[in-house]
C-alpha positions in Angstrom: 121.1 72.2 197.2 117.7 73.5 198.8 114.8 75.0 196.4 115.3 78.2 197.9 119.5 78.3 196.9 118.4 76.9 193.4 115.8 80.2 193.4 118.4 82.3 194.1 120.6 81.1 191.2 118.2 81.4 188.8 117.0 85.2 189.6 119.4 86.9 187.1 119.5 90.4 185.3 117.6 89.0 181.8 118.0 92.0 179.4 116.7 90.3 176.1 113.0 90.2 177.0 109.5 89.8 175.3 105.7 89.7 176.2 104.7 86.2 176.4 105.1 84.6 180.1 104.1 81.9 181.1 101.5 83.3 183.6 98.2 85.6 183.5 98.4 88.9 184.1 95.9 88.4 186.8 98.1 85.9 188.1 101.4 88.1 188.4 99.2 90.7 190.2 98.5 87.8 192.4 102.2 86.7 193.1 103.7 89.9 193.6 100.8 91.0 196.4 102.0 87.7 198.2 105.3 88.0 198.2 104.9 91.9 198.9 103.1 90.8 202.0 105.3 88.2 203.5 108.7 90.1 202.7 110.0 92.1 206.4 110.2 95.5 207.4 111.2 96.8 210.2 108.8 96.8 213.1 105.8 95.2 210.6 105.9 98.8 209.5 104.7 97.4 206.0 106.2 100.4 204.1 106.4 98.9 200.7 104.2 100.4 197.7 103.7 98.8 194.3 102.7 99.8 191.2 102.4 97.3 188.7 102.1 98.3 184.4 101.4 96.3 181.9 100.4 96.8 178.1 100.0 100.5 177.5 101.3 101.7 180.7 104.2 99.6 180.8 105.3 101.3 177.4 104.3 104.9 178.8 106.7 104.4 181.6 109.1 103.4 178.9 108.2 106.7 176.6 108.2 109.1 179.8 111.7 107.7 181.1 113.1 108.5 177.5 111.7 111.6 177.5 113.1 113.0 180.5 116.5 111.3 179.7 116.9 112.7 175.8 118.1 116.3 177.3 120.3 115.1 179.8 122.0 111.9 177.8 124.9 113.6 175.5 123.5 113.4 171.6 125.8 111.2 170.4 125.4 108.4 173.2 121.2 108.7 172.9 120.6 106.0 170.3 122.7 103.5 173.0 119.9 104.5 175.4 117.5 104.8 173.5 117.9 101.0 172.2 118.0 99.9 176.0 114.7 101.6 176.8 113.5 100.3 173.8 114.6 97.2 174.9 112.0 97.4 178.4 109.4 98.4 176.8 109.7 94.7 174.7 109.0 92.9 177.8 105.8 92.2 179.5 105.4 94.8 182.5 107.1 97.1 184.6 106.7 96.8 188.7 107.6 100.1 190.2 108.6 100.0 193.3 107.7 102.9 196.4 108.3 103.1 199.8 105.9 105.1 201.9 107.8 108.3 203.8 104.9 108.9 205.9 105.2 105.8 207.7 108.8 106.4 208.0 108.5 109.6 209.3 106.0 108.4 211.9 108.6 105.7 213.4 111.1 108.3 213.6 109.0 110.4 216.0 107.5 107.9 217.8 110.9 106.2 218.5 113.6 108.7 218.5 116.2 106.5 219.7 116.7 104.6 216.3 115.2 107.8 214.2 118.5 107.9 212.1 118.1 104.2 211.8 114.3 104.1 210.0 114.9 105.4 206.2 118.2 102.9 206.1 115.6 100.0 207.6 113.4 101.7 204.7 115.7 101.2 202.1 116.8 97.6 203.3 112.9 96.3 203.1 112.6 97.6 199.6 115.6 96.0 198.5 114.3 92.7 200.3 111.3 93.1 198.5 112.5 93.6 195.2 115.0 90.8 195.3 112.0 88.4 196.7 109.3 89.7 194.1 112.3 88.8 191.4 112.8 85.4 193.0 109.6 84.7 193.0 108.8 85.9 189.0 112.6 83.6 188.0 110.7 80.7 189.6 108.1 81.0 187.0 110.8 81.4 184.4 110.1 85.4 184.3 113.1 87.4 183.3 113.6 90.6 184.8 116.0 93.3 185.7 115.9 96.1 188.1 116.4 99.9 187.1 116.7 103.3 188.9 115.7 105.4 186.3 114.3 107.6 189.9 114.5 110.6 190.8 114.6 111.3 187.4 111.0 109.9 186.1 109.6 110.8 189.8 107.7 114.0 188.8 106.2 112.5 185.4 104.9 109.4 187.4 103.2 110.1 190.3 101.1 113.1 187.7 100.8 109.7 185.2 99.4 107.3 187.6 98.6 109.6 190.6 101.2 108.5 193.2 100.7 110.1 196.6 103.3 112.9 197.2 104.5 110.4 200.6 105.2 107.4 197.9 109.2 107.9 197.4 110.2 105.6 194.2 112.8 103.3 194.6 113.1 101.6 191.5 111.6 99.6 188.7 111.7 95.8 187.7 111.5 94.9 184.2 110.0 91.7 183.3 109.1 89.7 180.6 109.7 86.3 178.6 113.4 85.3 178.8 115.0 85.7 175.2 118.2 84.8 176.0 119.7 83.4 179.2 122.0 86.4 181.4 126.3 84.6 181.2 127.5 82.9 183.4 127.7 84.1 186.5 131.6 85.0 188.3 132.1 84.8 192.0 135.0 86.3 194.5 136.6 83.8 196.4 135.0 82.7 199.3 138.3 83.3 201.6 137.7 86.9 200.5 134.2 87.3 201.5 133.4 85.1 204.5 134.9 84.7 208.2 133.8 81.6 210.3 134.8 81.3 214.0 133.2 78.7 216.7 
């Protein structure tokens, strides 16, 4: 088994989290611009944005999601949500990830044969990018797990952190020391999932 398959086995959704990792917070910065860098889009288009919180902002983002959830969340089912955002907040940081629409917009007009084809291409290099920034973090022994608290929290954070209006959320990794390993994993059968021909 390579490095790179035992990577991938150990990035799992960790929902027990705390605050002390085992890196800097200088030093996450650090990772998650590399591996932002070196993770594809289509055409090089680079379309990825990244907001990353820690301390006080991390537990704002935490405050504003629960805010904008308490009126739509029925009363009785709250303290369940509450608990999980409660439950973030415990962990070290918050990554927020954006894609830039501008750019987007752009390839479509300047190639309108694959126009349809550019927000899907979008959406497939932020979900490269999240699952490599992830990766990367479970290789440290980070725990994390991936929300999409958007479009809900949209509005109240790009006027908290001044997002440009072209920034389109996409969603937002939680991470933090592990507290207790994710289960054991289940898989489909491979004759189910694969086809091989020569």
């Amino acid at each position: 088994m390579t490095q790179f398959v035992e990577a991938l086995k150990n990035r799992r959704s960790i929902y027990a989290l705390g605050n002390e990792v085992s890196l800097t917070e200088e030093e996450i910065t650090s990772l998650i611009k590399e591996v932002v860098k070196e993770s594809p889009t289509s055409f090089n288009s680079q379309t990825q944005r990244v907001v990353v919180l820690f301390d006080g902002a991390h537990k704002k983002l935490w405050d504003i999601t629960e805010e904008a959830l308490k009126p739509l969340t029925p009363e009785k089912a709250f303290p369940n949500t509450q608990a999980k955002l409660q439950s973030f907040a415990a962990g070290k940081g918050t990554i927020l990830f954006f894609e830039d629409m501008d750019i987007v917009k752009n390839l479509q007009e300047q190639f309108a044969l694959y126009a349809d084809n550019f927000p899907v291409w979008s959406e497939q290099a932020s979900g490269l990018t999240q699952a490599n920034v992830w990766t990367a973090l479970a290789e440290h022994n980070i725990g994390a797990n991936l929300q999409h608290y958007n479009p809900v929290i949209d509005e109240e954070v790009a006027k908290e952190w001044n997002i440009p209006a072209n920034w389109k959320l996409r969603g937002q990794l939680v991470f933090g020391s592990i507290g207790s390993q994710a289960p054991e994993k289940e898989y489909m059968n491979d004759e189910d999932r694969f086809f091989v021909y020569k």
